[in-house]
mmCIF file of the N, C-alpha and C atoms, coordinates in Angstrom:
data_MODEL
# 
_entry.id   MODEL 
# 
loop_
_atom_site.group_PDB 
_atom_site.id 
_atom_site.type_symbol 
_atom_site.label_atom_id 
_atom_site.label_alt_id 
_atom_site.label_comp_id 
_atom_site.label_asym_id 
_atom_site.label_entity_id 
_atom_site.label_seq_id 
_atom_site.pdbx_PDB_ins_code 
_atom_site.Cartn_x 
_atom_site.Cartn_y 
_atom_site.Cartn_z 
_atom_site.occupancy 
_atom_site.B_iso_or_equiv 
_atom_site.pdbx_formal_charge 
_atom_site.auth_seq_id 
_atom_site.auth_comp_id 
_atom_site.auth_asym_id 
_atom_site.auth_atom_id 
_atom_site.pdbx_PDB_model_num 
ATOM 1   N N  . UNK A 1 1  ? 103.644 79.583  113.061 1.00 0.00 ? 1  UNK A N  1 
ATOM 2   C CA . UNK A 1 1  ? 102.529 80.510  113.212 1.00 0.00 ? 1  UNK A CA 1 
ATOM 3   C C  . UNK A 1 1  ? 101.696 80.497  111.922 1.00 0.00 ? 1  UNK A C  1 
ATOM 4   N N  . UNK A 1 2  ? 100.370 80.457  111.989 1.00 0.00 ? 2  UNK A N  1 
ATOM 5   C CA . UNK A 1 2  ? 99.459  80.353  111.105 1.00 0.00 ? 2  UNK A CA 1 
ATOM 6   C C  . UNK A 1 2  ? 99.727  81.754  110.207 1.00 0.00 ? 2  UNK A C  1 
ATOM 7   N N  . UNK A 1 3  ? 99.615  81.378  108.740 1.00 0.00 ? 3  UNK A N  1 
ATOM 8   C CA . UNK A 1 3  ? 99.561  82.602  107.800 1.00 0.00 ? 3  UNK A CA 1 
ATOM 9   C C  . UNK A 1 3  ? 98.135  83.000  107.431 1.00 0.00 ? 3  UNK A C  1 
ATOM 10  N N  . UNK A 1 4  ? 97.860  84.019  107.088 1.00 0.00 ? 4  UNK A N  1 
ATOM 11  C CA . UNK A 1 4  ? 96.492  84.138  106.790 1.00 0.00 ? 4  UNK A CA 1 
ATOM 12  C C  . UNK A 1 4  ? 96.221  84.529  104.699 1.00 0.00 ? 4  UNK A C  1 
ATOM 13  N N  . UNK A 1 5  ? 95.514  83.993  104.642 1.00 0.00 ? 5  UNK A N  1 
ATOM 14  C CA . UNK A 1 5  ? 95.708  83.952  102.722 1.00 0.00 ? 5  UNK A CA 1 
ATOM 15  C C  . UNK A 1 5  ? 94.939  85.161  102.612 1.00 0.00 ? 5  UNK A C  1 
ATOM 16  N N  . UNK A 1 6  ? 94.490  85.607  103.091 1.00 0.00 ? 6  UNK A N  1 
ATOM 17  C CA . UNK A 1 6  ? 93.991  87.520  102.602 1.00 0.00 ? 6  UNK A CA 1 
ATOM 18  C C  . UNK A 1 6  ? 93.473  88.207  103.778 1.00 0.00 ? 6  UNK A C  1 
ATOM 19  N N  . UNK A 1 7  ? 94.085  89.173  103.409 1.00 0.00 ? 7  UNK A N  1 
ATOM 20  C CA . UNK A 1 7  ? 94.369  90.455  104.293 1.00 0.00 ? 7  UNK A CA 1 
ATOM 21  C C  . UNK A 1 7  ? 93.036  90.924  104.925 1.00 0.00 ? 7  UNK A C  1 
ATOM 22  N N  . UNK A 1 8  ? 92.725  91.696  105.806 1.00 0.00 ? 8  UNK A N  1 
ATOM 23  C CA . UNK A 1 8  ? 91.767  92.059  106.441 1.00 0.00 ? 8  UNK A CA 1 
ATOM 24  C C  . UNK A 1 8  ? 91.466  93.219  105.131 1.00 0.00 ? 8  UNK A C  1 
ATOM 25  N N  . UNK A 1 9  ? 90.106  93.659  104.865 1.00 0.00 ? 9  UNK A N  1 
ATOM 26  C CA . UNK A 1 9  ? 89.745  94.831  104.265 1.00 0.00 ? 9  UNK A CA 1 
ATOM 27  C C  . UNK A 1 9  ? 90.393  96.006  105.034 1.00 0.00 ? 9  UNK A C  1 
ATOM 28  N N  . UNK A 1 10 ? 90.756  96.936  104.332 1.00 0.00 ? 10 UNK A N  1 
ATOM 29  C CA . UNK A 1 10 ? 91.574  98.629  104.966 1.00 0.00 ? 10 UNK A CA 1 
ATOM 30  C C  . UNK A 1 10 ? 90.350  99.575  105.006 1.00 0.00 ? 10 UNK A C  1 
ATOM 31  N N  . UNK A 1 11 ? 90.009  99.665  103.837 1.00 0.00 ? 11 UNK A N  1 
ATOM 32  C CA . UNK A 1 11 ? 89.734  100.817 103.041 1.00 0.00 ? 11 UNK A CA 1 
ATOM 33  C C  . UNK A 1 11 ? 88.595  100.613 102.549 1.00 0.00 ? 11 UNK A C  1 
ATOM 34  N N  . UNK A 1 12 ? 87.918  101.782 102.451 1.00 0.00 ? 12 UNK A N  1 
ATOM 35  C CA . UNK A 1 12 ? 86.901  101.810 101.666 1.00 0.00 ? 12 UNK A CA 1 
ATOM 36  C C  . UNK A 1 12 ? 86.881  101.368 100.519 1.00 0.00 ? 12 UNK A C  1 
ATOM 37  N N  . UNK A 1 13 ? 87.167  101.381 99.746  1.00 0.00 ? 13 UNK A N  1 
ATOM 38  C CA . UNK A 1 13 ? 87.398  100.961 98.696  1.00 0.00 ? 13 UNK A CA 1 
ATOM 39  C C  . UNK A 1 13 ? 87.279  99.824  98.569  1.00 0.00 ? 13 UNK A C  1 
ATOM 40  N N  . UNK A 1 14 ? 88.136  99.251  99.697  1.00 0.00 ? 14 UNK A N  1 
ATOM 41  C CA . UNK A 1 14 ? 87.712  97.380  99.552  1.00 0.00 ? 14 UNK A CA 1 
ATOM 42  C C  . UNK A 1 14 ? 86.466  97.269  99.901  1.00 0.00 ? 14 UNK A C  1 
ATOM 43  N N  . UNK A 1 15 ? 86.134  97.570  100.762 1.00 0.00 ? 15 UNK A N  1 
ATOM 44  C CA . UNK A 1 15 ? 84.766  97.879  101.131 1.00 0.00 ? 15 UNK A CA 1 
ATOM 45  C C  . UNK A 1 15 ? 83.346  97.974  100.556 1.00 0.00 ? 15 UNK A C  1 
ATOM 46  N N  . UNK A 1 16 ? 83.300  98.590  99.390  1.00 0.00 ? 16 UNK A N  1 
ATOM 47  C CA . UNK A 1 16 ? 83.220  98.999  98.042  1.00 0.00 ? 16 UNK A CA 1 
ATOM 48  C C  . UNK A 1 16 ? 82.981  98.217  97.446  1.00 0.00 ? 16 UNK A C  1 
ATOM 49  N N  . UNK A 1 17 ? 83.887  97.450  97.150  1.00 0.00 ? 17 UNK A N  1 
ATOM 50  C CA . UNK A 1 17 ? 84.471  96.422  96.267  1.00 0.00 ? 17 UNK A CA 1 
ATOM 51  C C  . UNK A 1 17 ? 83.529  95.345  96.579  1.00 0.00 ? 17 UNK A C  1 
ATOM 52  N N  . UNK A 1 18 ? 83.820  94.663  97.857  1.00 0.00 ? 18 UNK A N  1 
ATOM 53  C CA . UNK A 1 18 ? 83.134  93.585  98.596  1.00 0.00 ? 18 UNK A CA 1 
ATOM 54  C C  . UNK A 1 18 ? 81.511  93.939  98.222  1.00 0.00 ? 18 UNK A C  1 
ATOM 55  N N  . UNK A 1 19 ? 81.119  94.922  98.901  1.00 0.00 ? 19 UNK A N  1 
ATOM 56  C CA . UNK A 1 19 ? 79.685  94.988  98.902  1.00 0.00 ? 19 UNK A CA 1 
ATOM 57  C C  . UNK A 1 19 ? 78.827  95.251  97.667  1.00 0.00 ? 19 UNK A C  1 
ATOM 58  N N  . UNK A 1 20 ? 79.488  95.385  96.172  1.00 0.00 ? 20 UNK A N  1 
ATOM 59  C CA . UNK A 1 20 ? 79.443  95.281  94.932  1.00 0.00 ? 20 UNK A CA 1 
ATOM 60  C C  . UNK A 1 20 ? 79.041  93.726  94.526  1.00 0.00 ? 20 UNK A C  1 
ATOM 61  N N  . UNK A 1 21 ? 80.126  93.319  94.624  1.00 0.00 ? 21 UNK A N  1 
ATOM 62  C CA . UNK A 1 21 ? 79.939  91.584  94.675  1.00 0.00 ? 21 UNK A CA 1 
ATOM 63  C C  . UNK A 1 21 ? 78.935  91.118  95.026  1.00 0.00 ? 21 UNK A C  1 
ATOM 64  N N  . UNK A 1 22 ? 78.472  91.321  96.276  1.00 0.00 ? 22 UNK A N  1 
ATOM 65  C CA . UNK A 1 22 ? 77.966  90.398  97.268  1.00 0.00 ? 22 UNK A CA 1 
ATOM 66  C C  . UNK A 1 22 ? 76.117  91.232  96.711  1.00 0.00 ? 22 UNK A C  1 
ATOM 67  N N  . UNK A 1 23 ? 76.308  92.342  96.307  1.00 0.00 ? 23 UNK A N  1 
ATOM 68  C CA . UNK A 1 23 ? 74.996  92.808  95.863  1.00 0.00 ? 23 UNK A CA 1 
ATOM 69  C C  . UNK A 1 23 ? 74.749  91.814  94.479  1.00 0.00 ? 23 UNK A C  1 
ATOM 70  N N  . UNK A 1 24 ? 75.887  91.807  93.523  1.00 0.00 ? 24 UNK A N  1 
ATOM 71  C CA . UNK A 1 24 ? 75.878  91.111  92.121  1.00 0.00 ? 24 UNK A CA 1 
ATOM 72  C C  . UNK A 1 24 ? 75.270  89.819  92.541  1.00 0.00 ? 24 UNK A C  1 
ATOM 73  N N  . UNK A 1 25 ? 76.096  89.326  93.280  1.00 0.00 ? 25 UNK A N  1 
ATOM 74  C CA . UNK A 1 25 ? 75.712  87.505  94.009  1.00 0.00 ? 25 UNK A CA 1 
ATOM 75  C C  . UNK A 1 25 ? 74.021  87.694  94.448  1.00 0.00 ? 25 UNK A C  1 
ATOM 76  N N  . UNK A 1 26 ? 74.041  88.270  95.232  1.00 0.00 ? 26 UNK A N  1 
ATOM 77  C CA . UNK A 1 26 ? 72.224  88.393  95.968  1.00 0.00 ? 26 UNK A CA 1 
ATOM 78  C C  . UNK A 1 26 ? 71.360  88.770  94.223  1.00 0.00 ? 26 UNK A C  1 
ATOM 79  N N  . UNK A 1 27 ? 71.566  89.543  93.351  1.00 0.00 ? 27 UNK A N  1 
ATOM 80  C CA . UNK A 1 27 ? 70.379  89.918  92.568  1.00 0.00 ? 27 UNK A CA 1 
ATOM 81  C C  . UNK A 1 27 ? 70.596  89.022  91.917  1.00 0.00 ? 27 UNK A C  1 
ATOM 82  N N  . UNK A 1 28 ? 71.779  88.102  91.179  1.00 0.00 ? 28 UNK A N  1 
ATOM 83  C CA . UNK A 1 28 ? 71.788  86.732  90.685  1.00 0.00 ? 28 UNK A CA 1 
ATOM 84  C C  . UNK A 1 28 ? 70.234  85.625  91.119  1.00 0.00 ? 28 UNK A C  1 
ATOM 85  N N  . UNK A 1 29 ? 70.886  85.666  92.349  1.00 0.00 ? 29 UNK A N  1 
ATOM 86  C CA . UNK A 1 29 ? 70.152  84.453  92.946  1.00 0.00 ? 29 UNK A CA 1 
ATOM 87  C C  . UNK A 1 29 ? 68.839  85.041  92.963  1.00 0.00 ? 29 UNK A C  1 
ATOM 88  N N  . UNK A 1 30 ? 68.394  86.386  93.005  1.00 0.00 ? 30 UNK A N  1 
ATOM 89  C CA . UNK A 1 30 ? 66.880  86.434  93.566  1.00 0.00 ? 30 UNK A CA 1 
ATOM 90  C C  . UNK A 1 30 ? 66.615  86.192  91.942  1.00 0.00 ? 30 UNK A C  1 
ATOM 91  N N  . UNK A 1 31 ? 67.262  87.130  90.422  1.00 0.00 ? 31 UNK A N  1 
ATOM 92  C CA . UNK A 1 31 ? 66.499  87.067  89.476  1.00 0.00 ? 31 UNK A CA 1 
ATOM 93  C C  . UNK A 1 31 ? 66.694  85.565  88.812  1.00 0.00 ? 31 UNK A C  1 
ATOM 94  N N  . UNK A 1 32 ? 66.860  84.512  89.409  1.00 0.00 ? 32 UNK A N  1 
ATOM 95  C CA . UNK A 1 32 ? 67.161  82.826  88.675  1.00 0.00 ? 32 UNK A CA 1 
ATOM 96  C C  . UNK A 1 32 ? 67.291  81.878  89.805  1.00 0.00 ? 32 UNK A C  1 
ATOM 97  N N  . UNK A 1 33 ? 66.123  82.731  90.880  1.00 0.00 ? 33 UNK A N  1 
ATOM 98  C CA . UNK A 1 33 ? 66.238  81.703  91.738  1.00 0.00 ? 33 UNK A CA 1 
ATOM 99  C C  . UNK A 1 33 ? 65.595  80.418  91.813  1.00 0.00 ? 33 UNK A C  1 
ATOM 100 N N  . UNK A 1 34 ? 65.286  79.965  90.017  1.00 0.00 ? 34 UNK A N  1 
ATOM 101 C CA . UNK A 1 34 ? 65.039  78.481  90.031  1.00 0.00 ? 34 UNK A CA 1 
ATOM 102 C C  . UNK A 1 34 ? 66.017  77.657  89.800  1.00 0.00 ? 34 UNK A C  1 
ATOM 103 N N  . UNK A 1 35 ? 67.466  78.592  89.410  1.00 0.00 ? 35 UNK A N  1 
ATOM 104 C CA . UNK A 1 35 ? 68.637  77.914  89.182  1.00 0.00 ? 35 UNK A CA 1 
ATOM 105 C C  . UNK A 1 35 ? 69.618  77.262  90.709  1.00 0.00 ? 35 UNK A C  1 
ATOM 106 N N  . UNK A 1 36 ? 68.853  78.111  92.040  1.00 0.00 ? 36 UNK A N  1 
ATOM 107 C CA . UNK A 1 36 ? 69.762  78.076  92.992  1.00 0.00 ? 36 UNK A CA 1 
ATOM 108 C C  . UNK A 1 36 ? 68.930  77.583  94.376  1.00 0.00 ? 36 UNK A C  1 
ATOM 109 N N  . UNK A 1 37 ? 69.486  76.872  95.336  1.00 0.00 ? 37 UNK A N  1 
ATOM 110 C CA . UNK A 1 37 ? 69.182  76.257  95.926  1.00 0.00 ? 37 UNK A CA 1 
ATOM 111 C C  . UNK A 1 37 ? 68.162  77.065  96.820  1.00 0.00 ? 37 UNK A C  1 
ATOM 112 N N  . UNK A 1 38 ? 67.559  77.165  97.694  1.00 0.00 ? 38 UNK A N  1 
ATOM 113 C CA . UNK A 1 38 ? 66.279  78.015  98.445  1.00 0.00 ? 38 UNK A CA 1 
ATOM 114 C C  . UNK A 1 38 ? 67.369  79.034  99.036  1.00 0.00 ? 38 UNK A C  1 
ATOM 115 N N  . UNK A 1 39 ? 68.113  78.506  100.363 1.00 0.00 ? 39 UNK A N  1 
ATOM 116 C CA . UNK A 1 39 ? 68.428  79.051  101.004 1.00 0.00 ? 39 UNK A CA 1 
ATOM 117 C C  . UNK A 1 39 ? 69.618  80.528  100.610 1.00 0.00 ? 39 UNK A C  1 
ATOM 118 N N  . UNK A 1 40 ? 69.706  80.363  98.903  1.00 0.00 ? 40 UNK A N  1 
ATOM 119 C CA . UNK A 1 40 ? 70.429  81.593  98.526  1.00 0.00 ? 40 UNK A CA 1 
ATOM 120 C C  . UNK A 1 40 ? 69.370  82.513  98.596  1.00 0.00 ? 40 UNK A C  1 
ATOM 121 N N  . UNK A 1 41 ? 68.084  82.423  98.682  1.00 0.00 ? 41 UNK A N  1 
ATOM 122 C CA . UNK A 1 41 ? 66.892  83.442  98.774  1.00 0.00 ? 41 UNK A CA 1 
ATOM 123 C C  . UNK A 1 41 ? 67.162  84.201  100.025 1.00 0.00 ? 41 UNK A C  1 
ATOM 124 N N  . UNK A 1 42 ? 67.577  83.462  101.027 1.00 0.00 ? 42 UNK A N  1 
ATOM 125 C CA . UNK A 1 42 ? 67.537  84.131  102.429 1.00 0.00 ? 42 UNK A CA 1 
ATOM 126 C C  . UNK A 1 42 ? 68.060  85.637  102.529 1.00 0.00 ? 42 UNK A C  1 
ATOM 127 N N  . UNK A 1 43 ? 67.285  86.382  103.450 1.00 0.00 ? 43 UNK A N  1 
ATOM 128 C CA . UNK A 1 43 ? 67.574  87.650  103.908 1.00 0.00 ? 43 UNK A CA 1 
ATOM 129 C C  . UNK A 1 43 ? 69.245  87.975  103.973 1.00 0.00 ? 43 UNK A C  1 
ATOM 130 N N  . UNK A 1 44 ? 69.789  86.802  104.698 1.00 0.00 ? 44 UNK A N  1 
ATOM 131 C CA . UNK A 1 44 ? 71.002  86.810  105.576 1.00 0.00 ? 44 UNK A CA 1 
ATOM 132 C C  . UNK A 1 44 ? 72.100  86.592  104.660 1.00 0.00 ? 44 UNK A C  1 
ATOM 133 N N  . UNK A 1 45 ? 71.734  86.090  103.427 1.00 0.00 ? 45 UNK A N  1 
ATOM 134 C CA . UNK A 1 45 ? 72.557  85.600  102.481 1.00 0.00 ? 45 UNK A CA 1 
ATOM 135 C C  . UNK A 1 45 ? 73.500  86.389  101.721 1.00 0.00 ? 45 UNK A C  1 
ATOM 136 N N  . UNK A 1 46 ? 73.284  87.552  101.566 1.00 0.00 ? 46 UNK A N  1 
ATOM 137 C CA . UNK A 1 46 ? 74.137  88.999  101.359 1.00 0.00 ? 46 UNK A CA 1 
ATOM 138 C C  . UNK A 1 46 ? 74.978  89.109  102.617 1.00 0.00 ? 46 UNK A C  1 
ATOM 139 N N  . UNK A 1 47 ? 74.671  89.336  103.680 1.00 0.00 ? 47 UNK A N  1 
ATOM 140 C CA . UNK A 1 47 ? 75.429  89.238  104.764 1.00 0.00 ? 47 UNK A CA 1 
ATOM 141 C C  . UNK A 1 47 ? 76.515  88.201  104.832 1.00 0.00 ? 47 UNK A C  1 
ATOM 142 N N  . UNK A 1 48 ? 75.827  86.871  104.762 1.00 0.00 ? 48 UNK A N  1 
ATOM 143 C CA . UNK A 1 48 ? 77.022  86.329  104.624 1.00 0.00 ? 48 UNK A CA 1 
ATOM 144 C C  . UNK A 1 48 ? 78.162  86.065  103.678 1.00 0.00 ? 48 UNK A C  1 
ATOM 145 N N  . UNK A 1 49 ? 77.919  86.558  102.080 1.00 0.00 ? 49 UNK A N  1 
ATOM 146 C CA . UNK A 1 49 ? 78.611  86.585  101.235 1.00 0.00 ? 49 UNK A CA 1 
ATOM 147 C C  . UNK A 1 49 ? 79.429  87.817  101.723 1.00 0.00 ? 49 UNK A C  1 
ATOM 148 N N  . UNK A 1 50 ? 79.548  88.970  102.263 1.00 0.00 ? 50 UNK A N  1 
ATOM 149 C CA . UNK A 1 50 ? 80.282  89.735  102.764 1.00 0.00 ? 50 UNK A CA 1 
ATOM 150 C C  . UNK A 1 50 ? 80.968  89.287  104.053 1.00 0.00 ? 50 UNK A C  1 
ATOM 151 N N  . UNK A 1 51 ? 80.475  88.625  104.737 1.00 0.00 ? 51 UNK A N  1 
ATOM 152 C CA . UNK A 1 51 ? 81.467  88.278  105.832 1.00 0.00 ? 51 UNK A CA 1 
ATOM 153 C C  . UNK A 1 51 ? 82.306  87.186  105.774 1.00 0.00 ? 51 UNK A C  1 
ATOM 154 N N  . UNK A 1 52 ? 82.189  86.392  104.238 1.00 0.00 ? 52 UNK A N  1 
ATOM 155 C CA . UNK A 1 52 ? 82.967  85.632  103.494 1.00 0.00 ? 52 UNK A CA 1 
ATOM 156 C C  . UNK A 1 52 ? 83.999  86.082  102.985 1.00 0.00 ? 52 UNK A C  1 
ATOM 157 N N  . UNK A 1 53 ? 83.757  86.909  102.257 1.00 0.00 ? 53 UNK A N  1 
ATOM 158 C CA . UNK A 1 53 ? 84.468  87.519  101.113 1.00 0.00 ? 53 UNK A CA 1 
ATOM 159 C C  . UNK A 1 53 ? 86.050  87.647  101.694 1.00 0.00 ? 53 UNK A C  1 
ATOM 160 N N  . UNK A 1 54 ? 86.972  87.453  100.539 1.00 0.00 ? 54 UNK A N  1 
ATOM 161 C CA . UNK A 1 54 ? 86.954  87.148  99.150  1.00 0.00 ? 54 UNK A CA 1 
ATOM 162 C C  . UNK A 1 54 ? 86.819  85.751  98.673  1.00 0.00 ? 54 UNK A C  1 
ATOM 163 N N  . UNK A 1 55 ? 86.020  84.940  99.400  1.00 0.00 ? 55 UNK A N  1 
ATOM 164 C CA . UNK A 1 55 ? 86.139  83.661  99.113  1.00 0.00 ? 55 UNK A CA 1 
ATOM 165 C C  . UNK A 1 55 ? 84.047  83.188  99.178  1.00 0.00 ? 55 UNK A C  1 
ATOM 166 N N  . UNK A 1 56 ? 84.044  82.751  98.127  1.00 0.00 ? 56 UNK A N  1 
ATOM 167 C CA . UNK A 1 56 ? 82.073  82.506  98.261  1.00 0.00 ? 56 UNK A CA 1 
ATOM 168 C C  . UNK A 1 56 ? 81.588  81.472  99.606  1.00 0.00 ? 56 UNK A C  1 
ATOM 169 N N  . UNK A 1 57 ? 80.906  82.245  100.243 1.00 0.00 ? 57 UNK A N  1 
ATOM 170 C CA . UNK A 1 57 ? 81.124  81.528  101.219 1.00 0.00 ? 57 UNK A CA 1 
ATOM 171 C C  . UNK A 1 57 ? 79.956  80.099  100.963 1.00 0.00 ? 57 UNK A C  1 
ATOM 172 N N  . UNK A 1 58 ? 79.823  79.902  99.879  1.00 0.00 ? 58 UNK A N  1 
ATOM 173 C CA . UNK A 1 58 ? 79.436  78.115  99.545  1.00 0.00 ? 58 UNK A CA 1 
ATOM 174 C C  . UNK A 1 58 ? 80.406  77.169  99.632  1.00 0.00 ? 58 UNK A C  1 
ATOM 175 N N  . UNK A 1 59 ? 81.876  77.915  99.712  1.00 0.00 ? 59 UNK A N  1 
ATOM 176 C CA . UNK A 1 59 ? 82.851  77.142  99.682  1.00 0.00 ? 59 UNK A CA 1 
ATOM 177 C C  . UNK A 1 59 ? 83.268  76.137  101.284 1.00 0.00 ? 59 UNK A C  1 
ATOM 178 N N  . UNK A 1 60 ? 83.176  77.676  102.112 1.00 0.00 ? 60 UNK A N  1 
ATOM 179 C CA . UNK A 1 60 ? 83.066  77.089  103.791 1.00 0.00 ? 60 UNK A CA 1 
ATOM 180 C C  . UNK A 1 60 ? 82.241  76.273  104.329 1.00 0.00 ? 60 UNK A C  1 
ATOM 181 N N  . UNK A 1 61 ? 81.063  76.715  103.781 1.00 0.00 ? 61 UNK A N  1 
ATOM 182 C CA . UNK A 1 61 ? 79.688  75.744  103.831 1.00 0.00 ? 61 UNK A CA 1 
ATOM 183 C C  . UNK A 1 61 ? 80.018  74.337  103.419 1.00 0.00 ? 61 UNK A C  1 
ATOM 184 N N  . UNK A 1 62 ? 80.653  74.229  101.901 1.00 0.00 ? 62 UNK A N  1 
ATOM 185 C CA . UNK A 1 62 ? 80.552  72.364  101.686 1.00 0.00 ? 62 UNK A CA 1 
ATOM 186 C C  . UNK A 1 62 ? 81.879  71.895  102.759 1.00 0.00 ? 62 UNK A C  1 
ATOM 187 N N  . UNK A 1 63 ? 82.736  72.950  102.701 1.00 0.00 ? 63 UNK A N  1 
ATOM 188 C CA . UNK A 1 63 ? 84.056  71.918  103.680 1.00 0.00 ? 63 UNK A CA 1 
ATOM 189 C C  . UNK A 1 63 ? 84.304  71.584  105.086 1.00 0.00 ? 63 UNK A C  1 
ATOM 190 N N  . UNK A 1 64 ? 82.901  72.958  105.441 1.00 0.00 ? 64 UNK A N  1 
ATOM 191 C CA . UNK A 1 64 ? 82.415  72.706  106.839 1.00 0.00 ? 64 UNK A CA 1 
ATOM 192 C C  . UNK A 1 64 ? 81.876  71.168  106.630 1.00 0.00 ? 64 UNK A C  1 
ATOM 193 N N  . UNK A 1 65 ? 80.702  71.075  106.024 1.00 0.00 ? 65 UNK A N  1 
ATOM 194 C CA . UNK A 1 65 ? 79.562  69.629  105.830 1.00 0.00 ? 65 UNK A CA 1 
ATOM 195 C C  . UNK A 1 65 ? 80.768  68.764  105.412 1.00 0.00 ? 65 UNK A C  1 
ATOM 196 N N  . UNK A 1 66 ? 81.853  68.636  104.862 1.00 0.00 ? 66 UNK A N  1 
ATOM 197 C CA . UNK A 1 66 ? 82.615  67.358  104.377 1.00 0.00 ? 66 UNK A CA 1 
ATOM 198 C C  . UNK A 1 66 ? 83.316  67.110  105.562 1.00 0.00 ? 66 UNK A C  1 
ATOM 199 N N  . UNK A 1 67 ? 83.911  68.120  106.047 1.00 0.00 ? 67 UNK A N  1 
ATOM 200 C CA . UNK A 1 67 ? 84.630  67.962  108.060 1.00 0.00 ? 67 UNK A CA 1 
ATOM 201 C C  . UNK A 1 67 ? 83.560  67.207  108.937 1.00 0.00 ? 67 UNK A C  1 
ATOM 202 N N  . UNK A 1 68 ? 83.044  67.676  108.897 1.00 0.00 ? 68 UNK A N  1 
ATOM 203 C CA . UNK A 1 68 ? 81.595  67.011  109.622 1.00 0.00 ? 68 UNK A CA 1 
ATOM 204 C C  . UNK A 1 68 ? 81.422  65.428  109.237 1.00 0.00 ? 68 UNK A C  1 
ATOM 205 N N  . UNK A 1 69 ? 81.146  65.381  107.619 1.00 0.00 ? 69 UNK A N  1 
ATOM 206 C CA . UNK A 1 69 ? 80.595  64.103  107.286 1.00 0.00 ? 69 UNK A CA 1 
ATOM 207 C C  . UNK A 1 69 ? 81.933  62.759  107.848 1.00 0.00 ? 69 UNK A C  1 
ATOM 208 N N  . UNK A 1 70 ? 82.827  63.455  107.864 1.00 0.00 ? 70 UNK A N  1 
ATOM 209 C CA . UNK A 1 70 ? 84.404  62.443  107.813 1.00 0.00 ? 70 UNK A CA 1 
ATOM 210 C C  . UNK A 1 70 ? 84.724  62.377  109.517 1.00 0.00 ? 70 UNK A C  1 
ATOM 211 N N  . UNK A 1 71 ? 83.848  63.276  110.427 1.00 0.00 ? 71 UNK A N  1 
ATOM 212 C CA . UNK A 1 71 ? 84.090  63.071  111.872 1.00 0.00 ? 71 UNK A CA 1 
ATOM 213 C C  . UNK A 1 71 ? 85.433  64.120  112.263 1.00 0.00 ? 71 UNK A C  1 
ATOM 214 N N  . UNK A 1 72 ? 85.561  65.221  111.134 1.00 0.00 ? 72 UNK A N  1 
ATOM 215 C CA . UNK A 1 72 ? 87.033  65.857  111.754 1.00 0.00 ? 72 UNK A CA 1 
ATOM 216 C C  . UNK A 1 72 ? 86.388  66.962  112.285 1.00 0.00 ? 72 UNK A C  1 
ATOM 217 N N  . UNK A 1 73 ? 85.127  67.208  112.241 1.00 0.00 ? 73 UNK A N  1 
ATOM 218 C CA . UNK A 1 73 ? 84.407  68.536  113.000 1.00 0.00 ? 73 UNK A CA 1 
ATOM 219 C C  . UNK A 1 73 ? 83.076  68.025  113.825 1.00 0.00 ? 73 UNK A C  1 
ATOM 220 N N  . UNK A 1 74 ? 82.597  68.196  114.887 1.00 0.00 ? 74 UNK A N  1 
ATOM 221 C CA . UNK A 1 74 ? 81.265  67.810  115.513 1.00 0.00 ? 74 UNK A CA 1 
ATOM 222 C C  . UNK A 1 74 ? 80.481  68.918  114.996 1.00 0.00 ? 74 UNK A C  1 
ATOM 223 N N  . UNK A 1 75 ? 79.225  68.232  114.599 1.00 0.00 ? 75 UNK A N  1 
ATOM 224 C CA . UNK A 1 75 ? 78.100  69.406  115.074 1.00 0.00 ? 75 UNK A CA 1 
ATOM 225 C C  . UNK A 1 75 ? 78.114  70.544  115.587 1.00 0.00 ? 75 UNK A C  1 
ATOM 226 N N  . UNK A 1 76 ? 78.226  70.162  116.840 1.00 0.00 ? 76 UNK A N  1 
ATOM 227 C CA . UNK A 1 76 ? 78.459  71.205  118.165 1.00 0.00 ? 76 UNK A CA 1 
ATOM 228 C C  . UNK A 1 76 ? 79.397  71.967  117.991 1.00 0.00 ? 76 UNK A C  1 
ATOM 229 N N  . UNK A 1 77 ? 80.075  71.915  117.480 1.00 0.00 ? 77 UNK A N  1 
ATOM 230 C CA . UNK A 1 77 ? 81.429  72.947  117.198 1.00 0.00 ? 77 UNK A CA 1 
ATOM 231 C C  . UNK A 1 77 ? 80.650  73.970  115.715 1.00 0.00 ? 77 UNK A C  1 
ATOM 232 N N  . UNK A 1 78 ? 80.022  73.461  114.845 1.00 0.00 ? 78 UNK A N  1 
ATOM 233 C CA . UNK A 1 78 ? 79.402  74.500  114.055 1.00 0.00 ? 78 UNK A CA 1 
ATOM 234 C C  . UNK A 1 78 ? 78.353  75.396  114.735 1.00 0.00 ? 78 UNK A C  1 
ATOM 235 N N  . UNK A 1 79 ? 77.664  74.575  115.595 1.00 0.00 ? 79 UNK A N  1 
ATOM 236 C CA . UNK A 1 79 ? 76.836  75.988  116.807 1.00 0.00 ? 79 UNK A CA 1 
ATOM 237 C C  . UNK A 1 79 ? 76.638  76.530  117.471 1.00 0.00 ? 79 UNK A C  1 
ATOM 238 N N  . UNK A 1 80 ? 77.653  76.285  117.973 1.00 0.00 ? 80 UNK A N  1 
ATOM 239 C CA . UNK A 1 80 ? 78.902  77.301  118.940 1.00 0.00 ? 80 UNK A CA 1 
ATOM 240 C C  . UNK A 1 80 ? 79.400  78.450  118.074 1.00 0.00 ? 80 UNK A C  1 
ATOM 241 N N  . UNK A 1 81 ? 79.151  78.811  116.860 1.00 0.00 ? 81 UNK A N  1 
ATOM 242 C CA . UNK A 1 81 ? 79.978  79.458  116.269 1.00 0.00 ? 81 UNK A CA 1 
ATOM 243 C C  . UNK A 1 81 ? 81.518  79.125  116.022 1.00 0.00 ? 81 UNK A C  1 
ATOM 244 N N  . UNK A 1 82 ? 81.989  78.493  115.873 1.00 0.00 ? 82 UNK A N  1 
ATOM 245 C CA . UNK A 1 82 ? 83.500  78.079  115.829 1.00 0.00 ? 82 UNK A CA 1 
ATOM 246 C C  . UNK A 1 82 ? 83.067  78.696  114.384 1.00 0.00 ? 82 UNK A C  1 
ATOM 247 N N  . UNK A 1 83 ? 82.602  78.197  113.740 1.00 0.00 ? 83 UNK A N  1 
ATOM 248 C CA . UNK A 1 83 ? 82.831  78.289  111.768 1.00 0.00 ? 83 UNK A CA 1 
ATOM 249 C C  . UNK A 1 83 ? 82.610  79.540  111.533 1.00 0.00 ? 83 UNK A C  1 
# 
């Protein structure tokens, strides 16, 4: 049976926690956003650093695109939502 490497958020607090971050990450990118690629500008991009979290979700993004590039993931399976 599959283990899962971190726990679902409980509490506020984690809660808290997460949406701290993910605010730090978003005002990063808007105040040096010549340092960061366009699409960290996006609206949605806070959102998805929270529905990542605790892990940046740039990380899912390149290993999604490297699954893909190597043929162990289709396309179609990233827009379907599978990822």
């Amino acid at each position: 049976m599959p283990r899962r490497l971190f726990e679902p958020l409980a509490d506020q607090a984690q809660f808290k926690d997460r949406d701290v971050v993910a605010r730090v990450f978003a005002d990063l990118y808007h105040t040096q956003h010549q340092e960061f690629p366009p699409e960290c500008h996006d609206a949605d991009y806070e959102k998805r650093i929270k529905a990542a979290y605790p892990i940046h979700l740039e990380i899912f993004d390149r290993l999604l695109h490297r699954l893909v590039d190597i043929g162990e993931v289709s396309t179609h399976t990233r827009h379907v939502g599978v990822t």
